[in-house]
N, C-alpha and C positions, 0 to 999 in steps of 0.2 A: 686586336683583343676579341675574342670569342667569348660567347656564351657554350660551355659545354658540359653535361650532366655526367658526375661525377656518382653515378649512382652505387649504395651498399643496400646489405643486407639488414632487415629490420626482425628480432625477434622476439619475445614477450613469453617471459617463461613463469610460470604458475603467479603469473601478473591478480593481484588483490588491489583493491579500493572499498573502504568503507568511510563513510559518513554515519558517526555516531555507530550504531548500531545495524544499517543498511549497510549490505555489500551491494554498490553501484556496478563494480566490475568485479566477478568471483572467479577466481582461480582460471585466468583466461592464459591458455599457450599458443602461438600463433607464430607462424612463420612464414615472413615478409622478403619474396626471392629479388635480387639486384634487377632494375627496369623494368618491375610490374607494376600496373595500377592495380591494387588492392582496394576494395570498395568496403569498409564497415557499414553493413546495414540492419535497418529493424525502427522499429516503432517509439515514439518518444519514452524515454526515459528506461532503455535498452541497454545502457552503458556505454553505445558508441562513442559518444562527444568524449566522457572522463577518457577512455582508451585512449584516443586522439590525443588526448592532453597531457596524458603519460607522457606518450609517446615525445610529443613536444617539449614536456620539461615543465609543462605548466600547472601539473600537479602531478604532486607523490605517490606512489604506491605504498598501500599498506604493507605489503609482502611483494614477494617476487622480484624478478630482475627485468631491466629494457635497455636491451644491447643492440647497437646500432654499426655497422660496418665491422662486427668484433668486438667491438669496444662497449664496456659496461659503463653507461651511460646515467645510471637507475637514480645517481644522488647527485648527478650535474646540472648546473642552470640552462635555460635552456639557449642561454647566448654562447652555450661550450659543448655543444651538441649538433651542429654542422644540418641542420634543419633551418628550414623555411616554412610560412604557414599562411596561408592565404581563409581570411576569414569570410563569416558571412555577411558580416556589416560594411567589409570591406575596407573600415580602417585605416582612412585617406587622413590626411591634413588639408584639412579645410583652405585653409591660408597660402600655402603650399602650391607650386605650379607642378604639373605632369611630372616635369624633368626633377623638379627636388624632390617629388614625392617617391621616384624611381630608384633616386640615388641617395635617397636618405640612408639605407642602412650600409650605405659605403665610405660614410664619413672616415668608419676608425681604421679603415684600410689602405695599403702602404702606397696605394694608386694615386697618382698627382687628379686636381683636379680636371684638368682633360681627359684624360683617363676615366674618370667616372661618368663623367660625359656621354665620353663616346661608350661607354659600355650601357648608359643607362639608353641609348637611342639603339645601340642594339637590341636591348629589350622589347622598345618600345616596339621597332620594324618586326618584331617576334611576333608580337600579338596586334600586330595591324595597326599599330598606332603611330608609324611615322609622320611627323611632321607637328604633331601634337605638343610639344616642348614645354609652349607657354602660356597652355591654358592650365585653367581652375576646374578642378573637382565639380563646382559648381555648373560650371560650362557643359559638360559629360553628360550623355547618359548612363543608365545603369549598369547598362551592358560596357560601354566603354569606363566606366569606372573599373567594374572589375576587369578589366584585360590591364588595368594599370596595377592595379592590388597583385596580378600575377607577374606582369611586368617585373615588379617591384621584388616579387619572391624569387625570380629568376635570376635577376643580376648577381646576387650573393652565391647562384654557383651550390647551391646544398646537395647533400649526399643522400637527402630523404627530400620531398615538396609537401605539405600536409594540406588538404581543403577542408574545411571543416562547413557543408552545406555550403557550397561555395556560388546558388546557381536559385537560391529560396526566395530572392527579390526583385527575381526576371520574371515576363510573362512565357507564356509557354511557349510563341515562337523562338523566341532570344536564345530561352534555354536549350534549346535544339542545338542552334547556333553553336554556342559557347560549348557544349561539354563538348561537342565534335572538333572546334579550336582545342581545348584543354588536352582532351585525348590525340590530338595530332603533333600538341609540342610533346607531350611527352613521350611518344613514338619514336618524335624525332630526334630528339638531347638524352633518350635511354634513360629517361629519371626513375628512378623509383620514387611513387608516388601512394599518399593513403588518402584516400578520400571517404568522405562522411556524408553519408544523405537515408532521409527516406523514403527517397523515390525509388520505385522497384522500375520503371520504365528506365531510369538515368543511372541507374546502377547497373542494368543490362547491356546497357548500350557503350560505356565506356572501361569495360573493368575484363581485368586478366582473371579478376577470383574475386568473388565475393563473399563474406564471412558475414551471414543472419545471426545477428547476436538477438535473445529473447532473456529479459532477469537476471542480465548482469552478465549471463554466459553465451557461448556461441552454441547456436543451435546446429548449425550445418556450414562447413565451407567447401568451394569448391568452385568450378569454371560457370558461367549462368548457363550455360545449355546442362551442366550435372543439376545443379540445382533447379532449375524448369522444369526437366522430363524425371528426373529421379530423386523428389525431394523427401525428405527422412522420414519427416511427421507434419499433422498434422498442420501446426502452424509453419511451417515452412512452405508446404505446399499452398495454404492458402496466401501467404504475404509476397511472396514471388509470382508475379501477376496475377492476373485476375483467374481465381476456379473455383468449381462449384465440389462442393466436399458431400458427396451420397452415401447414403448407409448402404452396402451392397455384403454380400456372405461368399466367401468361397465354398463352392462346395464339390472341388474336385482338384488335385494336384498330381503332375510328374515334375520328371527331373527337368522343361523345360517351358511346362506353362498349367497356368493355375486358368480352371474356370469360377469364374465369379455371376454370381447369380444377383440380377435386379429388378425387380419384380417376377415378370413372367419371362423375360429377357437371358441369353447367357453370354457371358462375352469371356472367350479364352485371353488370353496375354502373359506376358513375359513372365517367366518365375524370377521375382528378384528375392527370394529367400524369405519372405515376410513370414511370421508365425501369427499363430490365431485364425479363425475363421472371420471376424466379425473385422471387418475395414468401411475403408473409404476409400469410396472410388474417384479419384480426382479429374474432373471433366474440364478441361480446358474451353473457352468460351467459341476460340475457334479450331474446335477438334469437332465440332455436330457439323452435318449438312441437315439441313432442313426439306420434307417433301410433303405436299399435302397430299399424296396418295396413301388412303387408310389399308391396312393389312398386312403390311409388306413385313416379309422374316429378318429377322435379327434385328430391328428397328423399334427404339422404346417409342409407345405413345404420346403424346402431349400436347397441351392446349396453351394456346399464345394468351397470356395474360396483358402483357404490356408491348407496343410496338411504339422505337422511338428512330428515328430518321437522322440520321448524323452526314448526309450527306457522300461519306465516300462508302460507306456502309449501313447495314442496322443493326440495330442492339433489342433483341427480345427477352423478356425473360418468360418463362415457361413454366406451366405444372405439368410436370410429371415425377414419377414414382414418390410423389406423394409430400413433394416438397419443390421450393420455384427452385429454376435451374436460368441462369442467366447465358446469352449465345451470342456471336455477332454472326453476321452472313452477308455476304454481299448484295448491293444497292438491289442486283434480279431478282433475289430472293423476298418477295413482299408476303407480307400476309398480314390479315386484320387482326386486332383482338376479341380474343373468341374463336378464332380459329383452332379446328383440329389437326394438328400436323404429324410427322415421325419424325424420331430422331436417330438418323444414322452415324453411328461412334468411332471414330476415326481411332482404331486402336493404337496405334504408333503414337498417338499423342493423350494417353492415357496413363496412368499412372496411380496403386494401391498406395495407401500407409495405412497405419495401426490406427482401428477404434479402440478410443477407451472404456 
């Protein structure tokens, strides 16, 4: 008996949700390719979760359709939907040992009880949990709780896996852990997979495509290195890791690069078609090197406000052009506050959008 992912297509065509009078999710179209991890991300109350749950079965769309492997899926419960959903609470049975809490949803399946058995310990040997059989939930840590909660969504074999914040009750080493587990079963079994978070660090790190939903709608999707180096707008640019958003003017264009003017400063770069003169220059925190040699050309001015010590690195934030500008730089690079520094601008890792 094998576990092996059966993975489909997942699509959401002029997808609605409203609550009363709020559209939670507005007219979202999206398409979910066979054995991607698709990540929905954004800020609470974005409409990720409702999507998810669409998706799931676990609530209606106002409009629209959610076809899954083909199949118009949009008015099915979600026990007729060939999904699995690994929650954030994780949603163990208490009472319950490892082994029935694996093979619980294998009860109404045509597999004798050996069978469920050995298929639920194949699960378990999946996510590192051999030998684990006859312990209690109780027994677990967090992190092994949830490798059972996936355990447990694995066995049933689904055509979709859904995480919904699957990784919000681990500390921050754990979570490393796990989503590089999560992201390797699914590698390995081909699942197509939607996961829900919003962490822009653990959304980058495990996802084929990420989809920034902002007010119900999606703001920008696409691969995380399109969305880091070429995000749309403003908010995109700022919620996909950490960047410092500067008022800068172009004030020169061809057909292959735009000069943009910041203070006294000019920095050429890539024409991505932007219109307007009046942008934002997206400064990624480690796109600066840091020198305290004052004068130097092509380098903005600035003074170290704050120096904080994180050990494999630091984190300064900075004034210049007349607003802080946050930076990391490595442990050599020191400097006190109050310090006069340059900032030299690593163009390649630069990036305009639209002021409003």
């Amino acid at each position: 008996m094998s576990i092996e992912g059966r993975s489909a297509a997942v699509k959401l065509e002029a997808v609605t949700k409203k609550f009363g009078a709020v559209a939670a999710v507005d007219t979202v179209d999206l398409l979910i390719e066979p054995g991607t991890l698709v990540t929905l991300l954004g800020p609470s109350g974005c409409g990720k979760t409702t999507t998810l749950r669409m998706i799931a079965g676990l609530e209606a769309p106002s409009s629209g359709r959610v076809v899954i492997g083909g199949k118009d899926v949009t008015l099915l419960p979600p026990n007729e939907r060939d999904v699995s959903m690994v929650f954030q609470s994780y949603a163990l049975f208490p009472h319950m040992t490892v082994m029935e809490n694996v093979s619980y949803g294998l009860r109404e399946s045509e597999l004798s009880r050996d069978a469920q058995k050995a298929k639920a310990r194949e699960g378990l040997a999946l996510v590192g949990l051999a030998g684990y059989d006859e312990r209690l939930p109780s027994e677990l840590s967090g992190g092994q709780q949830q490798r059972v909660a996936v355990a447990r969504a694995l066995v049933l074999e689904p055509q979709v896996l859904l995480f919904d914040e699957p990784l919000s009750n681990l500390d921050a080493k754990l979570r490393r852990k796990m989503r590089e587990d999560i992201r390797e079963i699914q590698l390995k079994l081909g699942l197509t997979a939607v996961y829900v978070t919003h962490d822009q660090e653990e959304a980058l790190a495990v996802s084929d495509k990420i989809v920034v939903m902002n007010k119900g709608r999606i703001a920008q999707q696409g691969t995380p290195a399109d969305l880091y180096e070429r995000p749309a707008d403003a908010f995109v640019a700022d919620f996909i890791g950490s960047a410092n958003l500067v008022p800068a003017e172009i004030v020169a264009r061809d057909q292959t690069g735009v000069t943009v003017a910041l203070g006294l400063t000019k920095l050429v770069l890539r024409n991505t078609g932007i219109t307007g003169d009046k942008v934002f220059l997206v400064i990624r925190p480690s796109g600066v090197t840091l020198d305290g040699e004052t004068g130097k050309t092509g380098t903005l001015p600035a003074k170290v406000a704050r120096a904080t010590y994180l050990g494999s690195h630091w984190e300064y934030t900075l004034e210049a052009a007349g607003q802080p500008i946050f930076v990391t730089q490595p442990v050599g690079k020191r400097f006190a506050a109050g310090a006069h520094v340059q900032m030299e601008l690593d163009t390649s890792q630069l990036a305009l959008v639209a002021r409003p």
